[in-house]
VOGU-3710 file (C-alpha; in Angstrom, 3 decimals, decimal comma):
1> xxxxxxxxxx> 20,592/9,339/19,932  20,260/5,369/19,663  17,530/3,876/18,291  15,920/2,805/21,491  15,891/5,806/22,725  14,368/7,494/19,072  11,829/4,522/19,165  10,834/5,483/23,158  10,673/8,810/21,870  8,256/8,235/18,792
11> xxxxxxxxxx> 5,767/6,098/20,614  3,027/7,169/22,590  2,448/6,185/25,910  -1,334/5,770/26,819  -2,194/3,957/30,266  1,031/2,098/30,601  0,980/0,576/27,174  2,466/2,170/23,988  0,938/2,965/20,755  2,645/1,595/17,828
21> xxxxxxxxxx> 3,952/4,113/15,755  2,071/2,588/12,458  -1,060/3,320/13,688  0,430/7,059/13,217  1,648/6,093/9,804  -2,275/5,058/9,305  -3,622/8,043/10,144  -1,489/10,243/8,123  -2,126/8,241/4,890  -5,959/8,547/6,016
31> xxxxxxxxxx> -4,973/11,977/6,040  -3,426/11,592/2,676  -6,411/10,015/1,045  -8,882/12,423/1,995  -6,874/14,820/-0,284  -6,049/12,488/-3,005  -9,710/11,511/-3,148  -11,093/14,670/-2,644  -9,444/16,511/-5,082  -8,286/13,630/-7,457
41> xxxxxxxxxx> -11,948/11,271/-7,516  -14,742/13,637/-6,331  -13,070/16,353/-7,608  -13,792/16,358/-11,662  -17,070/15,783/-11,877  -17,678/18,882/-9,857  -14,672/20,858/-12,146  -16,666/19,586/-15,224  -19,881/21,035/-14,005  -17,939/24,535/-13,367
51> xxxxxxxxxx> -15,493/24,438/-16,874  -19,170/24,044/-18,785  -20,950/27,289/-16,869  -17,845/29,197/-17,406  -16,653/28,195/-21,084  -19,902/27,105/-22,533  -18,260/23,640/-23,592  -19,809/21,063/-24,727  -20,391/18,071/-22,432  -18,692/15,805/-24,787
61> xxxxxxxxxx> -15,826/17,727/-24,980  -15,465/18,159/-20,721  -16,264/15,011/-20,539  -13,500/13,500/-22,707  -11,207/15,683/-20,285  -12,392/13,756/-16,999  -11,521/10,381/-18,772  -8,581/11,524/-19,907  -7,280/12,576/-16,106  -8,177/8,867/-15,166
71> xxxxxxxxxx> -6,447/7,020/-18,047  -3,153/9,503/-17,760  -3,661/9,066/-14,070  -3,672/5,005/-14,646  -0,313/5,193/-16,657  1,616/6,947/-13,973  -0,056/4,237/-11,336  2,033/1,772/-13,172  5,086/3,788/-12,817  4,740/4,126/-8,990
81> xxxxxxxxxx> 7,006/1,728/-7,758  10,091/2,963/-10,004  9,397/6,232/-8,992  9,534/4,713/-5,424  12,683/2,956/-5,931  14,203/6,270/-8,078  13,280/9,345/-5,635  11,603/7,602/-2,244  7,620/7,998/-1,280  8,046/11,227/0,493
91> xxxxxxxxxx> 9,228/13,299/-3,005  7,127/11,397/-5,003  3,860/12,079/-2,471  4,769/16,000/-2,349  5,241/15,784/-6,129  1,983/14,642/-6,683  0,593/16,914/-4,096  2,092/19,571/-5,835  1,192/18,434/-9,324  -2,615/17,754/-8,658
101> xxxxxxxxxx> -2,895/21,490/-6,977  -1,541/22,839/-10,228  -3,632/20,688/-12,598  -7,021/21,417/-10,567  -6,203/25,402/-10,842  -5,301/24,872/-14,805  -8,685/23,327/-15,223  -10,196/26,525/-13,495  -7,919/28,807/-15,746  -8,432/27,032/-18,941
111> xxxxxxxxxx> -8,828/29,250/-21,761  -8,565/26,767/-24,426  -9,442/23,327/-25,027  -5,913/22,097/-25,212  -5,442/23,727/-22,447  -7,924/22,011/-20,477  -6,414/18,384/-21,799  -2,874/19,733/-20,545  -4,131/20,421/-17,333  -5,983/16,945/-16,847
121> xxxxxxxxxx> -2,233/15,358/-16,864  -1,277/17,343/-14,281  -3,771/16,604/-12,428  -4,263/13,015/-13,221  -0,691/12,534/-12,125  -0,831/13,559/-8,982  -3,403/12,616/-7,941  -2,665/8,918/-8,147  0,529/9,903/-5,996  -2,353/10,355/-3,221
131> xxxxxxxxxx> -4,377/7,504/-3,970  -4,868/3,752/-3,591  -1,777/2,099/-4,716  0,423/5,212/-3,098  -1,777/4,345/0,748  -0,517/0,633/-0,013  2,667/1,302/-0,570  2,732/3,645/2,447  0,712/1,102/4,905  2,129/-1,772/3,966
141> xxxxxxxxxx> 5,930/-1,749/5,461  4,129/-1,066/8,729  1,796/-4,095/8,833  1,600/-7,679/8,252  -1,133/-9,804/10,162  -2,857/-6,590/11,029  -2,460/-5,295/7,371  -6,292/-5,745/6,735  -7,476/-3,549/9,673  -4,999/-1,085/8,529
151> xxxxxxxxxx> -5,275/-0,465/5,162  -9,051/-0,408/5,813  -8,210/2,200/8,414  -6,075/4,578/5,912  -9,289/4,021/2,649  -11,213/4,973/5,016  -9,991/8,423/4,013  -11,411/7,836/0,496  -15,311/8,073/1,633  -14,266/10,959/3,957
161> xxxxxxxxxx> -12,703/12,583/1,244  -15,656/12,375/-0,970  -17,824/13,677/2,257  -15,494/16,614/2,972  -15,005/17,561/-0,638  -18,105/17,389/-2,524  -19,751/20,463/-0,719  -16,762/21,778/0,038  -16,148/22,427/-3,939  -19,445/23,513/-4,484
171> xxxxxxxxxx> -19,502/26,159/-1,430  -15,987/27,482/-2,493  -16,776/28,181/-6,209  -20,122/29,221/-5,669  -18,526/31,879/-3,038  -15,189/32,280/-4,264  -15,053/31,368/-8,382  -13,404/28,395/-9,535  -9,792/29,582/-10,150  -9,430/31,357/-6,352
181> xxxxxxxxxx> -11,421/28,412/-4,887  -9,173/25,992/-6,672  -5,557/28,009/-5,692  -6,572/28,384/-1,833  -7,629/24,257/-1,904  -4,486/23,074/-3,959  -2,009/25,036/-1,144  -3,809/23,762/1,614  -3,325/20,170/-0,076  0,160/20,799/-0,571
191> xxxxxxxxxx> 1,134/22,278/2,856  -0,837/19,489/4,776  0,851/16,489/2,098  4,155/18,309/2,699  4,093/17,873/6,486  2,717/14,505/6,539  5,688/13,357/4,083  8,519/14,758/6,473  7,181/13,620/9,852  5,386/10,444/8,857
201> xxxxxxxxxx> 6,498/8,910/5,348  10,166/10,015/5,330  11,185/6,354/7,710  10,616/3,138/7,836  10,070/0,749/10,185  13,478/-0,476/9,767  14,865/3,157/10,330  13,349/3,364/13,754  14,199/0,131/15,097  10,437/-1,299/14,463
211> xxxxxxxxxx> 9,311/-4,767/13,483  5,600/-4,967/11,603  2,748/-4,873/13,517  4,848/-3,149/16,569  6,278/-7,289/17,097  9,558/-7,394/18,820  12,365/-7,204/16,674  14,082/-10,814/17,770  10,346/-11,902/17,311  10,674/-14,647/13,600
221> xxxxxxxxxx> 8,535/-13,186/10,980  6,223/-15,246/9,661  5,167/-14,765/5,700  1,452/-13,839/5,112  2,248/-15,269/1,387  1,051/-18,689/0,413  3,136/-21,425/0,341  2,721/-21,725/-3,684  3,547/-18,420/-4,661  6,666/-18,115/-6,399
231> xxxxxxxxxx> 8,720/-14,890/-7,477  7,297/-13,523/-10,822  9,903/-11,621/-12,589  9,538/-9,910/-15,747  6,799/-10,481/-17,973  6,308/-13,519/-15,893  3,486/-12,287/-13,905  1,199/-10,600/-16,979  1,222/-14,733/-17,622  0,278/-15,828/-13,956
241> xxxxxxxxxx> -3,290/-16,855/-13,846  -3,931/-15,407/-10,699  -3,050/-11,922/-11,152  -4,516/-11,927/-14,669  -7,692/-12,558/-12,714  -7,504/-10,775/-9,655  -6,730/-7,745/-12,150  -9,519/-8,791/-13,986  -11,847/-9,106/-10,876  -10,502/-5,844/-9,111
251> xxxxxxxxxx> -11,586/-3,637/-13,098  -14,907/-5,415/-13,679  -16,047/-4,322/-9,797  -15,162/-1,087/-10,172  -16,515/-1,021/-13,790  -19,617/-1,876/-12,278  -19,772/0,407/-9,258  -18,192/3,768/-11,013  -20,887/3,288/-13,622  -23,784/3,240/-12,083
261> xxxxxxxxxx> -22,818/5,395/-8,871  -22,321/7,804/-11,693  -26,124/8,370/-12,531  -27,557/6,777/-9,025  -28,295/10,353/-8,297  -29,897/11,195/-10,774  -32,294/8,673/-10,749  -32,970/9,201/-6,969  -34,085/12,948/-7,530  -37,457/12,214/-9,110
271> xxxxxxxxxx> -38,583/10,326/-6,246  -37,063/11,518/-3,591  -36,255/15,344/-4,435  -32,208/17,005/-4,544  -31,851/17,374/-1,257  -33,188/13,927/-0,115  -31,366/12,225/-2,644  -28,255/14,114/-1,566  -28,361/12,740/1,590  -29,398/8,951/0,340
281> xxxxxxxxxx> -26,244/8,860/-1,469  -24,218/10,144/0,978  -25,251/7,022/3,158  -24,125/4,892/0,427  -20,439/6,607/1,677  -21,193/5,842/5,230  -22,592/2,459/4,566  -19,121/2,186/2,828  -17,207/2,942/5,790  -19,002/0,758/7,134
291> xxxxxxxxxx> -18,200/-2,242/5,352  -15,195/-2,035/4,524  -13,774/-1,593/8,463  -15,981/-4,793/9,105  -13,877/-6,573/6,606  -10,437/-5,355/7,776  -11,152/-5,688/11,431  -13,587/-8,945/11,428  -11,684/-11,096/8,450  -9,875/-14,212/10,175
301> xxxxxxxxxx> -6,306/-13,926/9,080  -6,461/-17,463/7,400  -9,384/-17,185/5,248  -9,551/-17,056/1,388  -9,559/-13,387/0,499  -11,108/-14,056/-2,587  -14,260/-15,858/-1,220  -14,623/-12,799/0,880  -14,127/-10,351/-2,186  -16,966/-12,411/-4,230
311> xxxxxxxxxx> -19,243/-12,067/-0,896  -18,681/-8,335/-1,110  -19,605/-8,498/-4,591  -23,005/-10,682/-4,527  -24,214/-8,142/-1,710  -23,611/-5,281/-4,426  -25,609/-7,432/-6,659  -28,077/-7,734/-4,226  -28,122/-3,881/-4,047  -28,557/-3,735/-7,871
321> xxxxxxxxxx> -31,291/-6,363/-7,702  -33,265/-3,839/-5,341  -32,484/-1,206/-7,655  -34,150/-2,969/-10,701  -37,347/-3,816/-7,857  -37,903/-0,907/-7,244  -39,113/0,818/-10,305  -37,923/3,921/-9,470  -40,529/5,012/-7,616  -40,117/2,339/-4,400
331> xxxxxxxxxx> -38,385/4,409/-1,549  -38,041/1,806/0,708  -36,309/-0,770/-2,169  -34,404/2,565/-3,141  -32,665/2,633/0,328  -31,761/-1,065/0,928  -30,300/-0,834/-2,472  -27,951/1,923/-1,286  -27,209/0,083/1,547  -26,606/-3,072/0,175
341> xxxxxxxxxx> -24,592/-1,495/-2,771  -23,120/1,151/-0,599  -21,384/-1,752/1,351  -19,353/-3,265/-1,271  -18,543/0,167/-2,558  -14,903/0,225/0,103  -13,532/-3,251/-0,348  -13,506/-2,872/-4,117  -10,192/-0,920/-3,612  -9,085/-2,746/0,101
351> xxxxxxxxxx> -9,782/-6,022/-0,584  -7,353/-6,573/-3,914  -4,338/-5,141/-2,487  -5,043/-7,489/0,789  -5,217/-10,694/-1,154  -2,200/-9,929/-3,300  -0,526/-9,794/-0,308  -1,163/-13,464/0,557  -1,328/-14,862/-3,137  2,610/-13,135/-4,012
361> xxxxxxxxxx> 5,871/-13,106/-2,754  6,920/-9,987/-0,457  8,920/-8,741/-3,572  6,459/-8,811/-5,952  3,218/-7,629/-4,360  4,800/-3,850/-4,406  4,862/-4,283/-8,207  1,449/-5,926/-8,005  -0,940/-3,536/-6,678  -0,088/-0,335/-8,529
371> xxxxxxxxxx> -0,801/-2,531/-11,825  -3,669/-3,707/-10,644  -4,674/-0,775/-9,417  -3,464/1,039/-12,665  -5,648/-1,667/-15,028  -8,946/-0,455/-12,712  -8,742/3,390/-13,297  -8,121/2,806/-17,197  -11,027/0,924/-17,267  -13,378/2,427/-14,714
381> xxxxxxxxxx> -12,275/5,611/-16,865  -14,915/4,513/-19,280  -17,408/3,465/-17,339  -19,945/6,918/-16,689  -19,880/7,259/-20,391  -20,803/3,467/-21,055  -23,451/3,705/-18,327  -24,624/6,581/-19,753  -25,011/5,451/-23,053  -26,816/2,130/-21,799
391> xxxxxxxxxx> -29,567/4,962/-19,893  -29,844/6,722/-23,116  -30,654/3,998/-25,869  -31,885/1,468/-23,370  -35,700/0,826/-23,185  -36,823/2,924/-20,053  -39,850/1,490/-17,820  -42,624/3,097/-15,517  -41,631/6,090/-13,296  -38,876/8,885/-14,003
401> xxxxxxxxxx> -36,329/7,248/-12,262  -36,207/4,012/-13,675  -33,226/2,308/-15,427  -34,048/-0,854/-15,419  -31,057/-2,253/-18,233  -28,646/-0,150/-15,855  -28,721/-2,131/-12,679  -29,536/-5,211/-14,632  -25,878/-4,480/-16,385  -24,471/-3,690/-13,297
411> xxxxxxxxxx> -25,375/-6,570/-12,066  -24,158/-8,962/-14,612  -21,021/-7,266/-14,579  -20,403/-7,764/-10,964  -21,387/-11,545/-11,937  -18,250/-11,176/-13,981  -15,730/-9,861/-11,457  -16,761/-12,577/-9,050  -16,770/-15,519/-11,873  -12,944/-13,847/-12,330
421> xxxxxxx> -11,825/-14,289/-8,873  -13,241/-17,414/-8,459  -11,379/-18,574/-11,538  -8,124/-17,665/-10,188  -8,307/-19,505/-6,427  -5,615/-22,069/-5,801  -6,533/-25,714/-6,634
//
């Protein structure tokens, strides 16, 4: 068969007009993230919960195990593209798959401490195989000037995850235990991963006879890169100023929002009740959504990315600001700061990847976004205990709910990231 007529075969004809066969690729890393995400992100938190009403550890202890899943997680991110390059994305995806099914059932099975911590690097590897910079890489080949609508297409998975999963985990082990709930989960990952990796991952668009963004092949490519970037080989790049800052920006952000989305709940249920503040937070997911598919769909291709980052940014600030106002006991001030923070909370991952697309060379922005990614989860790893500490020692102020020093450090942080990015824009 010749690859017109394999290309003729693959797309989908809808009305007279044919639906490019990366929008398919989307969808399946969607797909792909609602795992990785659900299992890999929302996932522990819920597992720590369960290890401590089973084993009777301490919180300290559990909670060393969660950051350690992150940070080992973080190391293999770096790895990514080698792994890539050594045994293709479709092994490396099932892999992971794989590898995160067996680490979430050894933290159900856990027996002994060191048991627990051995599991955590299963499960910290493979998860990452599901996540951010793994959707990037997958995306990517597919898309150029459409690359922002995309990608926010496929993290769109990552709030759906977090939707699907959260009850999901609780319902399963409260019906089913922990170890059976985890097994029947982790296969389900791995079958669904599995298929998505032969029929979706396995080919480029180069394979099929494809040019990005479904262009015609004789149609001249034109570079989303800047003019000024130049290749960065080696250790060159760990000394170029704008991905020491875009790194920089992309950590601080999610230092920022992993900390405090950490104990948000917490601080809603004295005003508002568990089950109202269940569903408050989950519209901090949906004003997620959202936001970040007004960014990819609405940002004009020639814009500073970073100006549109540091936007995204001062709204979460904004959020935090209404936080702090609203003494923990103002439900109305309570909600707009979910919203307002909740909108940010999607282009914190989308947004980096998109401007280190225009701010590298092709080559390099593959080896790019898994470090930057990789240099976020080691230090957004951190960040629940470091919040928490700041709630514990911190000077409280009128009702249950209020943290005042934790939105005020959220905020300043977020102050950081943006003072970062804005540091590294091109003269």
């Amino acid at each position: 068969m010749d690859i017109e007529s394999e290309t003729a075969r693959q797309a989908k004809t809808m009305g007279g007009t044919t639906l490019f066969y990366g929008w398919r690729v989307v969808a399946a890393a969607f797909t792909l993230a609602v795992f990785g995400w659900g299992l890999g992100f929302y996932g522990p938190p819920i597992y720590l919960h369960a290890v401590r009403e089973a084993r009777g550890w301490s919180l300290a202890l559990v909670s060393s195990a969660v950051t350690a899943h992150y940070l080992f997680g973080a190391m293999v991110i770096a790895n990514l593209p080698g792994l890539y390059r050594r045994f293709g994305i479709p092994t490396v995806t099932k892999m992971g798959a794989i590898a995160l099914a067996l680490g979430v059932t050894g933290w159900a099975l856990a027996a002994q401490p060191w048991q627990l911590f051995a599991a955590t690097l299963l499960s910290g590897a493979g998860w990452v195989a599901l996540g951010a910079a793994a959707v990037n890489a997958i995306v990517a080949p597919w898309f150029d000037r459409k690359r922002p609508a995309a990608l926010a297409q496929a993290y769109n998975g990552a709030s759906i995850g977090g939707v699907v999963f959260s009850p999901l985990w609780g319902a399963a082990i409260g019906w089913l235990g922990f170890p059976l709930a985890a097994a029947l989960i982790g296969a389900v990952m791995v079958v669904a991963v599995w298929i998505l990796a032969d029929l979706y991952f396995a080919r480029s668009p180069q394979q099929m006879g494809l040019a990005p963004d479904g262009d015609l092949i004789a149609t001249p490519t034109i570079s989303s890169a800047s003019p000024t970037a130049r290749p960065l080989a080696g250790n060159l790049l760990w000394r170029n100023v704008r991905f020491v800052t875009l790194a920089a920006g992309m950590a601080l952000g999610l230092f920022a929002q992993i900390g405090l989305l950490a104990h948000l709940f917490s601080l809603l249920v004295p005003v508002m009740g568990a089950q109202i503040a269940g569903i408050a937070a989950g519209a901090a997911t949906a004003a997620a959504i959202a936001g970040r598919s007004l960014v990819g769909w609405l940002m004009p291709a020639g814009c500073d990315r970073r100006l549109v980052a540091c936007a995204s940014y001062g709204v979460q600030i904004a959020g935090s600001l209404a936080f702090l106002l609203a003494g923990g006991d103002s439900v109305p001030l309570l909600l707009l700061g979910i919203v307002l923070f909740g909108a940010g909370i999607g282009n914190a991952t989308s947004l980096p990847p998109l401007i280190a697309q225009v701010e590298f060379v092709r080559e390099d922005v593959p080896r790019v976004v898994p470090l930057i990614v990789a240099i976020g989860q080691a230090t957004y790893a951190f960040a629940p205990a470091v919040f928490g500490l700041i709630r514990e020692w911190a000077p409280g102020a009128g009702a249950a709910g209020a943290a005042p020093w934790l939105f005020v450090t959220a905020a300043i942080i977020q102050a950081l990231a943006i003072a970062a990015l804005l540091a590294g824009r091109s003269r």
